[in-house]
C-alpha positions in Angstrom: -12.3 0.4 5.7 -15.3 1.2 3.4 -15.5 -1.3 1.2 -15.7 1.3 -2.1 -12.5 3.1 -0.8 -10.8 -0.5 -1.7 -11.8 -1.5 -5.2 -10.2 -1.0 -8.8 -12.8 2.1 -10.0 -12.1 3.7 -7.0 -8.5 3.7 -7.3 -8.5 4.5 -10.9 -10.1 7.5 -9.9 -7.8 8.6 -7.6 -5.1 7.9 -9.9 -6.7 9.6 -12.4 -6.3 13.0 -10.3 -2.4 12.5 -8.8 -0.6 14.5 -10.5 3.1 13.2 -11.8 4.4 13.6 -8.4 1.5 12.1 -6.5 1.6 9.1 -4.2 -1.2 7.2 -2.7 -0.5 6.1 1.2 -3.6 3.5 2.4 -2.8 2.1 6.1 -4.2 -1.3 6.2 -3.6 -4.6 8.0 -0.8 -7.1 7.4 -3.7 -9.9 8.9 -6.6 -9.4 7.0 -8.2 -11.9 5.1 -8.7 -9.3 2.5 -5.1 -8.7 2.5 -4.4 -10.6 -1.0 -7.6 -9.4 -3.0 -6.6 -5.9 -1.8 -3.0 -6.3 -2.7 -4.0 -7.8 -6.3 -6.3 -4.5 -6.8 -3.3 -2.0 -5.9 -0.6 -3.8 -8.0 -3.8 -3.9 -10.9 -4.2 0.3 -10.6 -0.4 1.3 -9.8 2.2 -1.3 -10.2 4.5 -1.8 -7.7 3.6 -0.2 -4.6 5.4 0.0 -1.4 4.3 -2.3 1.5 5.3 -0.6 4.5 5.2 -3.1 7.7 6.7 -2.5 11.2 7.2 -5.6 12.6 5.6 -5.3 16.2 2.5 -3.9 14.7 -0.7 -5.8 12.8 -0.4 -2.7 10.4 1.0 -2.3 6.7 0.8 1.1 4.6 0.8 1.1 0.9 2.7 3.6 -0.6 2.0 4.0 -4.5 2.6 6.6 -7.2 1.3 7.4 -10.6 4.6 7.5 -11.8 6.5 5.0 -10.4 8.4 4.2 -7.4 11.7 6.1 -6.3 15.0 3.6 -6.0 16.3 2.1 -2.6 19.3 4.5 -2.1 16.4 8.1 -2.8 14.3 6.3 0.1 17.4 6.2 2.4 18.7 9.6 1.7 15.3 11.3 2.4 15.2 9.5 5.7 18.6 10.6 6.4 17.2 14.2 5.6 14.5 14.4 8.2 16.6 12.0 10.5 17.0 15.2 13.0 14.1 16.8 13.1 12.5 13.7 13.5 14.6 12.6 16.5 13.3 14.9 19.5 9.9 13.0 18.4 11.5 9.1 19.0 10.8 8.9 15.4 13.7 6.8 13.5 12.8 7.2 10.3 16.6 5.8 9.1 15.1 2.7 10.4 11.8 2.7 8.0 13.0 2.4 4.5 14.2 -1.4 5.8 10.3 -2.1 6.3 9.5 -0.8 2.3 9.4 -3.7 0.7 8.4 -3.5 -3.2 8.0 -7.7 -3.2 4.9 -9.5 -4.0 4.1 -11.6 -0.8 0.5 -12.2 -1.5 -1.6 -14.9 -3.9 -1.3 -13.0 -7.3 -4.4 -15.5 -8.5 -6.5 -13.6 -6.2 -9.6 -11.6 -7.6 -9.2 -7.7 -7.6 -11.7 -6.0 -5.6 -14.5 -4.2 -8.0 -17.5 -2.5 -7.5 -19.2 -5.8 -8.2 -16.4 -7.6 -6.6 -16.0 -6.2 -3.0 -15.2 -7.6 0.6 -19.1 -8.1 1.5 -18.7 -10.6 -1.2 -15.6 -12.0 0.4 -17.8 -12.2 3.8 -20.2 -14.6 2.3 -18.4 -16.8 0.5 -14.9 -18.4 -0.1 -15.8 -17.9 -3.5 -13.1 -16.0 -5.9 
């Protein structure tokens, strides 16, 4: 991922253009070792944000909005909506909102990344 798609000015600026019923998806890795800094700079910009992992893949997917986050039961009735279509694909999307977790499972004493701040910096050092 280019490193200034992952910092705090970057994200402020895309925030800055959502409109109210905007979201944010970012597919990232559940292994990096950038994993907390980048989770620190999401939860800075957009609160809590979705942390989509599948469990057989190295993958996560933030999902974050400007305005919030919709509640456990929307999730599983929009999957239920798009259940069938979704079917003749091997899609079972009933099955995701169980991997949407809204819990903080990273080191909240991390440094956000910044345009002064970014993984190149994290590459050189152990530094925070």
């Amino acid at each position: 991922i280019p490193e200034h798609l992952m910092t705090r000015e970057f994200l402020e600026e895309v925030k800055a253009i959502m409109t109210d019923d905007g979201v944010l998806v970012s597919n990232t890795f559940s292994t990096s070792a950038l994993y907390d800094h980048e989770s620190v700079t999401y939860r800075d910009v957009f609160g809590p944000f979705f942390n989509f992992k599948m469990p057989t893949t190295g993958n996560r997917v933030i999902i974050a909005s400007g305005s919030g986050l919709p509640s456990d039961e929307i999730i599983k009735a929009r999957a239920e909506v798009f259940s069938a279509r979704l079917d003749p694909y091997g899609v079972k999307i009933e099955d995701y909102p169980a991997y949407m977790d809204r819990g903080v499972d990273w080191d909240t004493t991390r440094r956000p990344l910044t345009d002064q701040y970014a993984p190149a910096n994290l590459l050189n050092s152990e530094g925070d």
